[in-house]
N, C-alpha and C positions, 0 to 999 in steps of 0.2 A: 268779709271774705279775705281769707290769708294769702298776703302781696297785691292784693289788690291797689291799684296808683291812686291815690286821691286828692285834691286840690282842698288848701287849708283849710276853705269855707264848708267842702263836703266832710272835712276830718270833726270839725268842729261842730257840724248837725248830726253826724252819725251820733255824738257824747251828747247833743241835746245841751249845749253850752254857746255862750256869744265867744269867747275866744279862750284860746288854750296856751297860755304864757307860759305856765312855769313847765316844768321839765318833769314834776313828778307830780302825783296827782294822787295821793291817798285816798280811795271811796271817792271817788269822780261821780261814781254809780254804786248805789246802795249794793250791789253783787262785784264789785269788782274796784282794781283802784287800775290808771292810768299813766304810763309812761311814753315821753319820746326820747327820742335816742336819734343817733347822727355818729357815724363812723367817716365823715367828711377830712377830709385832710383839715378844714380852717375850723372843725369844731370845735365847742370850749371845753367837754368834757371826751376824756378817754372811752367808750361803748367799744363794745363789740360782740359779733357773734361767733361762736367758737366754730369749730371745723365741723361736729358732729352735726353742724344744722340746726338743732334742738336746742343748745343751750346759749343766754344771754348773758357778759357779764355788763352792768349797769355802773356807772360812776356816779353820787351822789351829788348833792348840790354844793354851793357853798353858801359859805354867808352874806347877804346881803349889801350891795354899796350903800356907800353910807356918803351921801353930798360930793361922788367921786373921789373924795378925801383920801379913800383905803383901795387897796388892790387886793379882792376878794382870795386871789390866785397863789396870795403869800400867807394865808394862815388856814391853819385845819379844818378840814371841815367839820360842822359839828351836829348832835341829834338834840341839843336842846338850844333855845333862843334866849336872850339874856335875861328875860326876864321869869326862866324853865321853864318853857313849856317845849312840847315837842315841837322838833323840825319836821319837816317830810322825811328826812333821813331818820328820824327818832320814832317817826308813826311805821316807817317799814323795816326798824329792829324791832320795834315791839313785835309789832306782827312777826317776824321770823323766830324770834325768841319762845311766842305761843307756841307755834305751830311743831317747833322741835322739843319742845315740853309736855309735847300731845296733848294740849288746852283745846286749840282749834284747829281746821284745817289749813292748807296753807293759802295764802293770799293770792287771788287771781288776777293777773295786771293784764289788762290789755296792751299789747306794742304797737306803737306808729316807727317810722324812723322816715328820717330825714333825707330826701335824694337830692335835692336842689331846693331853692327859693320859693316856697309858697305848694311844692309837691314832696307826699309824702308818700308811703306804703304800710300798709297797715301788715305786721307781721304777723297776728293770730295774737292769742290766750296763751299762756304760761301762769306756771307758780313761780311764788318769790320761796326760794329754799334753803336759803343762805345771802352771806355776807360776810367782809372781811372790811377790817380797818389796818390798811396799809400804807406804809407811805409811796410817794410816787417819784421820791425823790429831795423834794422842798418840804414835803408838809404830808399829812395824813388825811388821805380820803378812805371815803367809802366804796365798796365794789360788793353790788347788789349781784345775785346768781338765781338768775330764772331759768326754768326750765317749761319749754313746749309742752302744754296741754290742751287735751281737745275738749270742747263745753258743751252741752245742749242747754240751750233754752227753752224756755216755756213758761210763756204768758210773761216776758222781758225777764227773768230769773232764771237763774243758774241750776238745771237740775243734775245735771252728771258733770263729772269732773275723771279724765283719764290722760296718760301718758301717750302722745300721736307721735308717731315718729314721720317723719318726712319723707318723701319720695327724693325731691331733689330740692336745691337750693337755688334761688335765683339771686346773681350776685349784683349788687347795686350798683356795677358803673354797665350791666346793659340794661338795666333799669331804664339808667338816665338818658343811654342811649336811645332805646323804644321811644 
């Protein structure tokens, strides 16, 4: 249910998983892939939700620490792992790459985002429709671009796929506030 408040334990039984770590989650669910997101002042990555309501832009991961040795924060991020295989970042350019090549349709992520410690809100379905590798400054991330769509289900599978526009937006510091 879209904005509904959820506690991590409830986020993490709705996906039908023991716990939800990383931040992107390619096919989490055979019909859809997984993100969270946090527009928190102390977050690590840059999210946000644009003004129109509907649209998300996503910041992608980075690479992994390594023995705390390296600071993740000072090199680019990337879509494959040293050993090439895809990243999470590399499984949602493929997929957008399909999708605007008219292979397949586009990728359906469900959103949670982050309101405080341990609560979360669940934003709805969107497609993944794009992407952009920009820099931020230091280094070159990724900035995923979802867009709001509404899903039916039936029998746990995705039967329709459409454009929902929003009534209104409910903003996350009276979220935290409620």
């Amino acid at each position: 249910m879209k904005d509904q408040v959820l506690l991590y334990r409830e986020m993490c039984d709705v996906e039908k998983v023991q716990t939800l770590q990383r931040g992107m989650n390619y096919r989490l669910n055979p019909d859809y892939s997984v993100i969270l997101m946090s527009q928190r002042t102390n977050a690590p990555y840059s999210d946000r939700i644009y003004n129109d309501g509907i649209t998300i832009e996503y910041e992608g991961h980075d690479i992994p620490k390594i023995n705390n040795e390296i600071n993740p924060k000072e090199y680019n991020q990337s879509d494959l792992t040293s050993n090439g295989k895809l990243t999470q970042n590399g499984l949602f350019v493929k997929a957008i790459k399909g999708f605007k090549c008219g292979m397949k349709q586009a990728e359906i992520v469900r959103v949670y985002e982050k309101i405080l410690s341990g609560i979360w809100s669940e934003k709805g379905f969107f497609k993944l429709i794009d992407y952009k590798y920009v820099s931020d400054g230091k280094r070159k991330v990724f900035r995923f671009i979802l867009e709001e769509t509404m899903v039916k289900f039936e029998n746990n599978r995705i039967k329709e796929r459409k454009l929902q526009s929003r009534t209104r937006v409910i903003p996350t510091k009276i979220k935290k506030e409620v």
